[in-house]
C-alpha positions in Angstrom: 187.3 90.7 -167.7 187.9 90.3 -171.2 185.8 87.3 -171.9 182.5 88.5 -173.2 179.0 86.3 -171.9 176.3 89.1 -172.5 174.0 88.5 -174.9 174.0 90.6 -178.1 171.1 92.7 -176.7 172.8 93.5 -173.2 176.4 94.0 -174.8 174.5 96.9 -177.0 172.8 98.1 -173.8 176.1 97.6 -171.3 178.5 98.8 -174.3 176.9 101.6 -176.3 180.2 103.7 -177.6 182.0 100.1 -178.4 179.3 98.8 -180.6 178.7 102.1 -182.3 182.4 102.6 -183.0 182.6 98.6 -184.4 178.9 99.7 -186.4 180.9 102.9 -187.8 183.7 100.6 -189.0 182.0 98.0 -190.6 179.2 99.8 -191.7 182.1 102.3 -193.6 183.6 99.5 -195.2 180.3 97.8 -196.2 179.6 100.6 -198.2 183.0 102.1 -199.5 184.2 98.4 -200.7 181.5 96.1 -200.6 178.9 98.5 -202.8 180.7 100.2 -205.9 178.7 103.4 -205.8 180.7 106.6 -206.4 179.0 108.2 -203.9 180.1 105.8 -201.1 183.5 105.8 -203.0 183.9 109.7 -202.8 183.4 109.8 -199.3 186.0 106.6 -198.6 188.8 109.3 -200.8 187.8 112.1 -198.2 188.4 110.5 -195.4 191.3 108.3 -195.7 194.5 109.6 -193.9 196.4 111.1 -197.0 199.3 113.2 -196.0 199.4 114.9 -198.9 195.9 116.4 -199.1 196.7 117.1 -195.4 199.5 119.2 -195.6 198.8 121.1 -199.1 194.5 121.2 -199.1 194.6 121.6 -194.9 192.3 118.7 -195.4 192.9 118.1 -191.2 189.6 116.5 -190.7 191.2 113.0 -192.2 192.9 112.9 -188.9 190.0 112.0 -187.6 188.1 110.4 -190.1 190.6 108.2 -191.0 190.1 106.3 -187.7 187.1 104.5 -189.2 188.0 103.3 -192.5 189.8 100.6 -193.4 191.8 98.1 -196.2 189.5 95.7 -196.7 187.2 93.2 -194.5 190.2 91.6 -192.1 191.6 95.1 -191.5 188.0 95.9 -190.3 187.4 92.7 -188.8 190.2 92.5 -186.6 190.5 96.0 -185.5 186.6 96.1 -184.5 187.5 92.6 -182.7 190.2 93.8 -180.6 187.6 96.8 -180.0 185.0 94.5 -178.8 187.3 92.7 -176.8 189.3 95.1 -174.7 186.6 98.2 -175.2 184.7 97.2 -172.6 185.7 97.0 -169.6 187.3 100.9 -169.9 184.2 101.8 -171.3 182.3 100.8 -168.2 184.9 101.9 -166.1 185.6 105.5 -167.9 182.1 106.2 -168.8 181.0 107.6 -171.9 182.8 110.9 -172.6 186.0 109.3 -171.4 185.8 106.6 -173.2 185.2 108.6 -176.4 188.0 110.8 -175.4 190.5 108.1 -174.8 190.0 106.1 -178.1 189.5 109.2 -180.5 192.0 110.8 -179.2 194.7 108.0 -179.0 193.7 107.9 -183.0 194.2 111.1 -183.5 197.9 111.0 -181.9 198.8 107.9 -184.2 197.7 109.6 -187.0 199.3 113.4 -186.6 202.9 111.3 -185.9 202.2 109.8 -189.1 201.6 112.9 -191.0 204.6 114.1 -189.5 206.9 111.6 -189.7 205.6 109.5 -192.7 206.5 110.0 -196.1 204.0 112.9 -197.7 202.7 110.6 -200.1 201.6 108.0 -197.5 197.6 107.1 -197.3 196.9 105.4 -194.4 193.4 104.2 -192.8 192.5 102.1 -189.9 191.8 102.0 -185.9 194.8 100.4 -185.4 196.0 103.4 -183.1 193.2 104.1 -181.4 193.4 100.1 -179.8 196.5 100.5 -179.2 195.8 103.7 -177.3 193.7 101.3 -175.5 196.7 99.2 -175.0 198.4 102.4 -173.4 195.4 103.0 -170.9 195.8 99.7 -170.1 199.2 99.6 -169.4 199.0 102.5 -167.3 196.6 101.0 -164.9 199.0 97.6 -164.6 201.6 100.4 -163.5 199.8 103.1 -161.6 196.5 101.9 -160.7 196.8 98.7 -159.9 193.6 98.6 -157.6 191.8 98.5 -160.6 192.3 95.1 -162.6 193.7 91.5 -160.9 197.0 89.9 -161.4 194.8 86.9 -163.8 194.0 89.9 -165.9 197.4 91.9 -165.9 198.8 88.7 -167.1 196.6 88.7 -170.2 196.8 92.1 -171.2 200.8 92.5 -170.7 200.7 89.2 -172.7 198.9 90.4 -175.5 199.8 94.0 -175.7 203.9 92.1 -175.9 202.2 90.4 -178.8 200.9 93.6 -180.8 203.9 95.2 -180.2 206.1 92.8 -181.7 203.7 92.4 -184.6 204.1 95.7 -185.2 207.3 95.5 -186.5 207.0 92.5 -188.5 204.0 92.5 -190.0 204.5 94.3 -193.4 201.8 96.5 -194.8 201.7 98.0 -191.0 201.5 101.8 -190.0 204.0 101.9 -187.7 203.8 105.4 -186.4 200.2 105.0 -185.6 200.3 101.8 -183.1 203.6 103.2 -181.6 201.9 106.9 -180.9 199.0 105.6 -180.4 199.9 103.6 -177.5 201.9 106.3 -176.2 199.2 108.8 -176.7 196.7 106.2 -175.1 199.3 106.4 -172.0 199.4 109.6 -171.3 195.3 110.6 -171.7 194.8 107.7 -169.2 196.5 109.8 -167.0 194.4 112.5 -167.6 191.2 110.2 -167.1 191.5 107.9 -164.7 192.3 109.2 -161.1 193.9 107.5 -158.5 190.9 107.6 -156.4 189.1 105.7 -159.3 187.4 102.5 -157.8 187.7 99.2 -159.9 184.7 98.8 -162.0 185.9 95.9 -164.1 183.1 93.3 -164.6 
């Protein structure tokens, strides 16, 4: 399930919403870090997740768009990874809108708890919450639909979303708030999105 064999063509085809999201993200930091253009620049300072141009400009959209930028190429690199490697198979399974819902949304959650309960001077940036909303889907369907993914598979994922968590905490540098609700927030819209009368579509 979570070992990719398509080729590049069919993973664009069988994938669409993963390998736009991944395109967003490294196409954002292609051009905010990798060309010095004050244009591209401008647009990286509106979109980051600054608390304080959140709470005293009502700047809101940087909930959202701070979902697709990130510190630097490894930051970008390993969250579009993880994206690429457990996007899939809810992607097929969800559908489109779903799918969209899910991963946006889970972001979104990370992000308000950090504007909340982060220091109003923190910046933050990254899809780190969003995959670990697809952590929470995930670990929803081990526990309540477990029709839909084998005991080879629940193995992995429990494995690795142990793993992340752990890192979480110590790993400096790390948005704490946003991986934790994140997760959470990916729980509870799986519950939303996948019904129990949802038949496995894992490939």
């Amino acid at each position: 399930m979570f070992f990719r064999t398509e080729s590049f063509q069919q993973f664009l085809k069988f994938y669409p919403i993963v390998s736009i999201l991944v395109a967003i993200n490294l196409g954002l930091w292609l051009l905010t870090e990798f060309l010095p253009i004050p244009l591209f620049e401008s647009i990286r300072e509106l979109g980051l997740g600054t608390n304080f141009m959140i709470e005293y400009n009502n700047e809101y959209w940087r909930l959202l768009t701070a979902v697709f930028f990130h510190y630097g190429l490894i930051h970008a690199l390993f969250n579009s990874f993880s994206l690429v490697l457990f996007g899939p198979p809810l992607e097929r399974m969800l559908g489109k809108t779903k799918f969209v819902i899910l991963y946006l949304g889970s972001g979104i959650i990370g992000n308000i708890a950090t504007f909340y309960l982060g220091s109003i001077y923190l910046q933050h940036a990254g899809a780190s919450g969003a995959v670990f909303g697809i952590f929470g889907a995930y670990l929803f369907i081990v526990l309540f639909r477990k029709h839909l993914i084998d005991d080879q598979n629940k193995q992995i994922i429990v494995t690795i979303m142990v793993i992340a968590l752990i890192m979480t905490f110590v790993r400096s540098n790390i948005n704490v708030y946003a991986h934790i609700f994140g997760f959470i927030g990916g729980f509870a819209l799986a519950n939303l999105l996948i019904s129990s009368k949802t038949h496995s579509r894992w490939i």
